[in-house]
N, C-alpha and C positions, 0 to 999 in steps of 0.2 A: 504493500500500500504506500507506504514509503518512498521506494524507490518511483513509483509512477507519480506523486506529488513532486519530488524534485524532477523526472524526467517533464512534464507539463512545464513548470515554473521553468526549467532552462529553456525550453522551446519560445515559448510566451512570454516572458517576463516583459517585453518592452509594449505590451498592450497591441495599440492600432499597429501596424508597422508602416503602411503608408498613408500619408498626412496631406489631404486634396486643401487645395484654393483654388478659386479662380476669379477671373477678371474680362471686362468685354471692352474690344477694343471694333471701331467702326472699321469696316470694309470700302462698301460703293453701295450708295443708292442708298437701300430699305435694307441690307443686308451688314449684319454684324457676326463678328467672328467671336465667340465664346469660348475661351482658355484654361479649361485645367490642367494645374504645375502638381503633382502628386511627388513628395520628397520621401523615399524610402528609405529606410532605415537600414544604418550599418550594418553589412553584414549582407543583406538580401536583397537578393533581385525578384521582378516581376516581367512581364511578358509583352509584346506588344499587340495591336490587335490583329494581326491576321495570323497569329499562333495558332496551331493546329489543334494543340490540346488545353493548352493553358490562357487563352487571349485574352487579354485586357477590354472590357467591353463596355457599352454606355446602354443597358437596359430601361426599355420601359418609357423611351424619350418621346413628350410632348410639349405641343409651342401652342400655348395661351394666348390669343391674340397674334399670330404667325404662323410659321412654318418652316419647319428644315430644308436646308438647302444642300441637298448631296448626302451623303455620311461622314462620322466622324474619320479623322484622319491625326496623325501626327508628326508635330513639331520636334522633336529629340529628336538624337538617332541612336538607336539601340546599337549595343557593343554585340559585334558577331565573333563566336566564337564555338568552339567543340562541346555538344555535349556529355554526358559519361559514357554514350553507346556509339560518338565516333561520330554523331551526325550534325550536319551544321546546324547552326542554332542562333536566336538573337533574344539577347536580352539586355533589360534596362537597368542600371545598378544608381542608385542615388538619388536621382528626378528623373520622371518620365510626364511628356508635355504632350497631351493630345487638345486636338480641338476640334468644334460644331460650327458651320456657321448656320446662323437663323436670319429669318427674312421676317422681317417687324410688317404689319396692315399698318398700325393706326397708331404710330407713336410712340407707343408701348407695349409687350410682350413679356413672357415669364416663361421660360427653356425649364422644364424640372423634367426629374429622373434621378437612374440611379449608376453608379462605375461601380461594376465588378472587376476586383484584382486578385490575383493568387502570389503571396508572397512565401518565396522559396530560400531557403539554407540551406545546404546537406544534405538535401533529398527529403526534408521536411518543412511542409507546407501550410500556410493557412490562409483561409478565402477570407475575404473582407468587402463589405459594400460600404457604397459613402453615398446617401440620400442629396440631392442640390436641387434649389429652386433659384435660377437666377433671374433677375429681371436684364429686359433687354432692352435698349431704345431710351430716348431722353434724356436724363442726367447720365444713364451710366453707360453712355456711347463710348467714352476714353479711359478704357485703365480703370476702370473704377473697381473696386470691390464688389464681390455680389452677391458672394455666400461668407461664411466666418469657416473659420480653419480649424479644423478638430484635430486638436494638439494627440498626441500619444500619451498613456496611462504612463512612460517615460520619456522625455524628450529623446531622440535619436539625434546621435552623433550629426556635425555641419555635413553639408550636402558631399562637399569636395574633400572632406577626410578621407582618409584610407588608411588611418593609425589605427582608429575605436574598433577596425574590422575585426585586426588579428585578436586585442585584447573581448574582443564579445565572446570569438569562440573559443577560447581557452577556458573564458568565464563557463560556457557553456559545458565543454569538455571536462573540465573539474566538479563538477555537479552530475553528469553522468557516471564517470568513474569513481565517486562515494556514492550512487543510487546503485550501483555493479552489487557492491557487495550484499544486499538482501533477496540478489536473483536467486532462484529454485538451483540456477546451476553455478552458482557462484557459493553460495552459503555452505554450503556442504564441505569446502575448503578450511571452513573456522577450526573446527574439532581436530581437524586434520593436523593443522601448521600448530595449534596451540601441544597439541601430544606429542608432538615430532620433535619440536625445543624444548617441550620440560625434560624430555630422555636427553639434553644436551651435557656439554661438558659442565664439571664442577665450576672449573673456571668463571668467574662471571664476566671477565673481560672479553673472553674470547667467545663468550654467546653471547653478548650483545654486538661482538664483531660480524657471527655469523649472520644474525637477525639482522644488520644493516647492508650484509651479502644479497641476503634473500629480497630485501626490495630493492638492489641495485637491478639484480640479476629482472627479476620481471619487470622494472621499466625496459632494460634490454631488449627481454622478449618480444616485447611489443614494438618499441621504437626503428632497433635495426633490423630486421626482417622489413619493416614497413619502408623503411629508409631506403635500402636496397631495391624493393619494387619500382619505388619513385622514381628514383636514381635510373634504373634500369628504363623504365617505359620515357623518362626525358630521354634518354640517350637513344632509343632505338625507336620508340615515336608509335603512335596508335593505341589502343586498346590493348595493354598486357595485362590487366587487371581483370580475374575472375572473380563470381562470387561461389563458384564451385566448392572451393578448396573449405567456405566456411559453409557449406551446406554438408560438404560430406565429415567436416568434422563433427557437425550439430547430429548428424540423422544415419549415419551409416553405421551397420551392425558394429564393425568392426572398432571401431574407436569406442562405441559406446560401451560394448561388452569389455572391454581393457577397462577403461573408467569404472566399472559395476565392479572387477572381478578386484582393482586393486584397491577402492573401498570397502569392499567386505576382507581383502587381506589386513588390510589397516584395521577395520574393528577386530577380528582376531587376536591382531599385535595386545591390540587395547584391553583386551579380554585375559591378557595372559598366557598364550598359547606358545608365543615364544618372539621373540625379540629381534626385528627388521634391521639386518646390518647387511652392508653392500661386503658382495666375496672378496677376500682376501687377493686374491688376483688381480680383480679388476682394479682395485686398490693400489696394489703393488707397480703395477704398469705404467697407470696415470698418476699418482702423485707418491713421493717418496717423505712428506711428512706429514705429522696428525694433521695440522692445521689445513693442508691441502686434501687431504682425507674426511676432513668434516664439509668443507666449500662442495664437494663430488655430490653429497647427500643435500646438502643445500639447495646446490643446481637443479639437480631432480623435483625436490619438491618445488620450484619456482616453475620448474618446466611441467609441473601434474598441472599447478593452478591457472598456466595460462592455457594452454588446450583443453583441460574442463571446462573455462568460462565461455572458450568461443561459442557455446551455444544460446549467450545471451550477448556477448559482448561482440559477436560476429556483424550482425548491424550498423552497429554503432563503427566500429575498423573499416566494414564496408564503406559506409558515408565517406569516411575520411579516404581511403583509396581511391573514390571516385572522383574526390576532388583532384588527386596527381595525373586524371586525365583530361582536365580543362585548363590545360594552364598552370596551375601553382604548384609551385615547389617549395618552398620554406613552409612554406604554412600549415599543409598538411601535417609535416614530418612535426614543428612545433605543436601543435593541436593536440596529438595521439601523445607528446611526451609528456604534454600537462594531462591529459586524460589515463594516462598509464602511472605518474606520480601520483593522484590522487588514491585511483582503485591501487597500488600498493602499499598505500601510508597506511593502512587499517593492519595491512597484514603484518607487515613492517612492526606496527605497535605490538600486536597479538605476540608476534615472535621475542620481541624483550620481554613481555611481561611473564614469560617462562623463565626466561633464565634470571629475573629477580624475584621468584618464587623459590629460589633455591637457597636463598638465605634465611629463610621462612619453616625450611623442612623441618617437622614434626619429627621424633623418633619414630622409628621404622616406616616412616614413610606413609602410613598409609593411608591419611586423607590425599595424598595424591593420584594414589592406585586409585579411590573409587574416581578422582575426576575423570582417567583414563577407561574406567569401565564408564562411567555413566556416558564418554564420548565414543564408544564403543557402539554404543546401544543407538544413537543415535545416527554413525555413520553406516548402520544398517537400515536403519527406515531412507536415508539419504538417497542411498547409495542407489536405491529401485528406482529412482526417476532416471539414470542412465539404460537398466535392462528395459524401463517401460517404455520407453522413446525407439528404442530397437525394435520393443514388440510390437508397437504401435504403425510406423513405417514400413515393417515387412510383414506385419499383419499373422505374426506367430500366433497369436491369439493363446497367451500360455501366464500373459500376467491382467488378464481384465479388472476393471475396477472393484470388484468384490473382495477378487483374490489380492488385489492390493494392500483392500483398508483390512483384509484379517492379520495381514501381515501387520501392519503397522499397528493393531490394536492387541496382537500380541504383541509386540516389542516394545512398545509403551509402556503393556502392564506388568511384566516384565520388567522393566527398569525402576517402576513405582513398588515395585514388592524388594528390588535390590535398594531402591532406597530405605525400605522401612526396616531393613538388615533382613529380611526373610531368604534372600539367596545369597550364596557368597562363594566368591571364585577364589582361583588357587592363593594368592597373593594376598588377599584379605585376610584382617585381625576381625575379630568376635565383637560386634558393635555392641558393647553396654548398656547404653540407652540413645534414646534418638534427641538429635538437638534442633534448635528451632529451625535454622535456615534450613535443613535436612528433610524437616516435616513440612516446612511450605513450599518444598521443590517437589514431593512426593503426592500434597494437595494439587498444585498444578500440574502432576503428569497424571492423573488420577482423572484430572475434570478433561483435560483433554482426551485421553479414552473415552469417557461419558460422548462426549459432543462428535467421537467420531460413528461410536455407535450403529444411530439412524442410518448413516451412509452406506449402509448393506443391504436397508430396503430403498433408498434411492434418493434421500435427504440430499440436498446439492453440496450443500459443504463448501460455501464461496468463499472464504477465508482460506480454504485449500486446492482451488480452484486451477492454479498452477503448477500444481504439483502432481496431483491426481490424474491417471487412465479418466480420457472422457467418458460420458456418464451413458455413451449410448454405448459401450461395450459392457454393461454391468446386463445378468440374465435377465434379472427378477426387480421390479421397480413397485413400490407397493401403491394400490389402487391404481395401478397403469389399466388393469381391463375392469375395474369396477364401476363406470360411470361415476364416481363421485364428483361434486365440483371441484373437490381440492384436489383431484388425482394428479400427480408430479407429471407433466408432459415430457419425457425425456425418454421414450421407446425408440430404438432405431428402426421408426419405422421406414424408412427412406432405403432401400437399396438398390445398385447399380451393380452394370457386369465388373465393377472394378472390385466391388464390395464394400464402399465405405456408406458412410451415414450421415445424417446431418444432425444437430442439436435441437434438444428442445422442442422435439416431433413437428419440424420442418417438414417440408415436402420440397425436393430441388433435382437439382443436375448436378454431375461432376465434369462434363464437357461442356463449355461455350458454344459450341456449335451445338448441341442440343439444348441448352437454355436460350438462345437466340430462335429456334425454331421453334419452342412452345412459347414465348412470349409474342410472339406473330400471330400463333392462335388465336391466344388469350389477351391480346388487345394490352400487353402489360408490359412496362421497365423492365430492366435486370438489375438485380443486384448480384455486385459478382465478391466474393471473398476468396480473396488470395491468401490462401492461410496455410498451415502445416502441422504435421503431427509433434512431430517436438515443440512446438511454437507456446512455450506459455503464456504471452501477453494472449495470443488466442483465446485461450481457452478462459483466460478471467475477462474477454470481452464477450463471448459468448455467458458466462456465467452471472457477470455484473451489471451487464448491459443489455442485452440480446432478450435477455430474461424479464424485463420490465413489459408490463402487460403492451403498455401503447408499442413499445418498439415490437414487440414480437408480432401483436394484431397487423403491425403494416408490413411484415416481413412477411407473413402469411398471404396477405387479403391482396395487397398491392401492388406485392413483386412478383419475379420468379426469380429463383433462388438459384445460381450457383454457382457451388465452392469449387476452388482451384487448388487444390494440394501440391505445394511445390518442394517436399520433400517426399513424396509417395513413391516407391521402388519396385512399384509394380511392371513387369515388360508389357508394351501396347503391342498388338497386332502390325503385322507390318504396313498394312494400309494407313496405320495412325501418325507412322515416323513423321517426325518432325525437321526439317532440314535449316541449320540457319542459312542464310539471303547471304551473308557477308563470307563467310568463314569455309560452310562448307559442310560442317558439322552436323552428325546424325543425332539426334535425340532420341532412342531406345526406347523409355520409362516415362511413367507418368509424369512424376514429379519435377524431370527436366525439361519436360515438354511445356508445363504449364509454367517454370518459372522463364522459360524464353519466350513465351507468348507475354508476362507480364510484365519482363524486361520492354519489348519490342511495343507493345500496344500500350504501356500507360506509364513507362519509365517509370516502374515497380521491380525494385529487389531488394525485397524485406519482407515480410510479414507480422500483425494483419496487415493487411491492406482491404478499401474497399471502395467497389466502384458504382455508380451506375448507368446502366446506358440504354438505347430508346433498342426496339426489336429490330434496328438496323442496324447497330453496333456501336454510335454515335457516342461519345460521353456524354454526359448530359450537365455533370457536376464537378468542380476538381474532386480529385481521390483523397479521402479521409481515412486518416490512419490510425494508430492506437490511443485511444481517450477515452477514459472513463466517464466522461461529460454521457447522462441518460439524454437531457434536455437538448446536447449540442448535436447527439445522433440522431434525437427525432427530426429537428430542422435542419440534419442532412436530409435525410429521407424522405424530407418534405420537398425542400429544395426542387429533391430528384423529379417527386412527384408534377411540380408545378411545372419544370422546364418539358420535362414531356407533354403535359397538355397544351402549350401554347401551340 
């Protein structure tokens, strides 16, 4: 919840982002030319109007006493330039100057309507309208003012800066990389780094050496690999930027199963079974003293935490990669290294605060043993969102959401009966009586088993929404065939030859060309979701959002529904191959077929993503991405609804 409150406030924090004025300046005759100056804020550009997907437009225009003369047109010139898929592009950075001319009857007239802008960063976007009624004719023939200026909820940087850019996104970048660490696939790393340093040296200088190793080492990870792409695609020019590499880190059996197998060895460790030290060999080869012997074990766990995270932090790298193919060099590489210092200063911390726990040590140690069982216990409940994203994308069907929460509601109760001293492993002393902190960590694992409960007959469970096997792979959903009113809507009732389902007893497509052909039927939009099986911001916008009666009733009644799965590893029939246009490249699977369609058609790579468009294919709306706003996704979907009617 967290982490999406700071990722929102980095996105938006400077409120409106473009700032309209205007002004009417006389032409010839009965005819005056009406001026809007729109001043965009640091950092972001907008579009001009005859953009294909994103245009700058003047909706809804009428002349009170007049008449338009021609269409709007404009004054600027947009800066041309590459966009991230290689294709030319024009956009406006700073001010962008369009203008109307009107033809006055009688003296006086009044030009009102409305400018739609879509203002863009990083591949993140927000639509904005600006309402104007201006008068035309008589006093304000020259230069005069005609509307008032709606300032930004923060002033944005002077027009001709280009300093405030670098410092916004850094500003921005440092607020993503502390919202990193409460991701589903980031957190799981805490238990981890904190039990790996307490087992450190006695020494307390040289573990607090290490712990300042360990976040050198992963700004590294991040920084120079990134550094090197950059470097590389300047020097040899075009598109060398995939987002493949962080799809298949996020979704492919193979990483994720490594990730599952070596957190459940770490709870092990934890548990007592026996004590994780790298072989004497490999040791012996690479470094000839302790100190370079401890740095080997360092590395590694810097190198576990940063390919674990890429399954949230993949996006966000992406953004910033994209940017090394428009132009910019410094800025990228600066960005990622203030966004890579932040998300390591937590771990950073975590990892000293083990080795000054060692001056602390109790005889025989064993309030530290239980903290290692109790991180034990937990980096088993963790650990199954790596096998469930596996099972999830190859459709093993061997960890569904029941069999999940019985896991986890053993392991819980299980760690609440080791808190109350009722179980005790090898290493453990005879707990005498229980003390208070003891007992209100063992009331809170205790109420949390209570609250997971329900979720075996089909309770949603939105506060774990991201963590959780979706709710349409669970068998048995209670009152799902009772007619009750309150019966949980969440049956996969929706299947396709792929096999998947939709949420929240949807009815949809999983191909675009088939939700395009029933919406021709059906007189109706599309709403298209670009989503994914590992994708947890997904699944808590289907769970927080999706789930509100109004949003759902219009997703039902209004649309036609359908999802794009761009991690799904299913093989298509060969009729379905996908070929890319540039490259050459065959698209096998589903889920790469659908993420080159969303690449290609709506300069979408990410997820969620979502769209909507008329039964012709048209957009209708810019693409709205992950918000927890209920109210801001129904007046998308309003939006959607209106532009189609017109």
């Amino acid at each position: 919840m967290l982490a999406a409150v700071l990722v929102c406030a980095a996105a938006f924090a400077q409120g409106q982002l473009v700032t309209w004025s205007s002004h009417v300046e006389k032409a010839e005759g009965d005819v005056y030319k009406v001026i809007f100056t729109g001043k965009i804020a640091d950092g972001y550009h907008t579009y001009t109007l005859a953009d294909e997907f994103s245009a700058t437009e003047i909706m809804d225009a009428a002349v009170e006493g007049g008449e338009l003369v021609g269409t709007p047109y404009e004054i600027s010139t947009p800066t041309e330039e590459t966009d991230e898929f290689g294709d030319p592009a024009k956009h406006y950075y700073n001010e962008i100057i369009i203008a109307q001319d009107v033809k006055v009857a009688s003296g006086n007239a009044t030009y009102s309507g409305t400018i739609f802008t879509n203002a863009c960063t990083g591949g993140a976007c927000k639509a904005e309208y600006y309402d104007f009624n201006v008068k035309v004719g008589g006093n304000a023939s020259v230069a005069a003012p005609a509307t008032e200026t709606i300032e930004p909820a923060e002033e944005a940087a002077p027009a001709g800066e280009k300093k405030g850019s670098i410092w916004g996104l850094i500003l921005e970048a440092i607020l993503w990389g502390f919202a990193m660490l409460l991701t589903p696939c980031v957190f799981p790393m805490v238990p981890m780094t904190v039990s790996f340093f307490m087992k450190g040296s006695e020494n307390v200088a040289q573990g607090r050496f290490k712990a300042a190793m360990y976040g050198i080492f992963i700004v590294l990870l991040y920084t120079v690999p990134i550094s090197v792409i950059i470097m590389l695609t300047r020097i040899i020019g075009g598109d060398a930027v995939t987002a493949d590499i962080f799809n298949w880190l996020s979704t492919h059996w193979l990483p994720n199963i490594i990730f599952f197998i070596v957190f459940m060895i770490f709870a092990a460790s934890f548990f007592g079974a026996f004590e994780i030290t790298l072989p004497e060999s490999i040791v012996n080869k690479s470094d000839k003293g302790s100190d370079k012997k401890g740095l080997a074990g360092v590395f590694f766990m810097a190198l576990t935490l940063v390919l674990v995270s890429f399954s949230c932090t993949g996006p966000i790298v992406g953004s910033v990669l994209i940017k090394s193919t428009q132009g910019e060099f410094w800025e990228p590489m600066v960005t990622m290294l203030a966004f890579s210092v932040a998300f390591a200063l937590p771990f950073t911390v975590l990892a000293f605060f083990p080795s000054l726990l060692k001056k602390f040590k109790k005889s025989g140690g064993s309030w530290l043993n239980s903290v290692k069982v109790v991180l034990g216990f937990v980096e088993v409940a963790l650990g199954l969102k790596f096998l469930s994203v596996a099972d999830q994308t190859y459709h093993w069907g061997i960890l569904d959401r029941e069999v999940y929460l019985a896991i986890w509601i053993v392991v819980f109760t299980l760690l609440g009966l080791y808190l109350l001293g009722k179980i005790r492993f090898a290493h453990d002393e005879p707990l005498e009586y229980l003390k208070v902190p003891r007992l209100a960590l063992a009331i809170g694992v205790f109420s949390f088993v209570v609250y997971l409960i329900p979720g075996m007959w089909g309770a949603p469970l939105k506060a774990l929404s991201g963590y959780m096997p979706p709710i349409t792979t669970q068998d048995f959903v209670i009152g799902q065939n009772s007619g009750t009113a309150n019966a949980v809507e969440a049956a996969p009732v929706t299947d396709s030859e792929y096999g998947l389902h939709l949420p929240l007893g949807l009815q949809g497509y999983f191909s675009l060309e088939d939700g395009l052909e029933a919406a021709k039927k059906a007189g109706k939009p599309v709403f298209v979701d670009v989503t994914g099986h590992g994708c947890v911001n997904c699944r808590e916008m289907e769970s927080r959002v999706w789930s509100d009666p109004t949003v759902l009733g219009m997703l039902k009644n209004d649309f036609v529904v359908v999802a794009l799965y761009t991690d799904d590893k299913q093989k298509l029939d060969k009729e379905d191959y996908v070929t890319d246009a540039e490259s050459g490249k065959v698209y096998k699977d589903l889920g790469r077929a659908n993420s080159y369609l969303a690449r290609t058609m709506w300069n979408v790579n990410a997820q969620p993503n979502y769209i909507l468009l008329s039964p012709e294919g048209e957009m209708l709306v810019p693409v709205r991405g992950y918000d927890l706003s209920i109210d801001g996704f129904v007046e998308f979907l309003q939006s959607g609804l209106d532009a189609y009617g017109k």
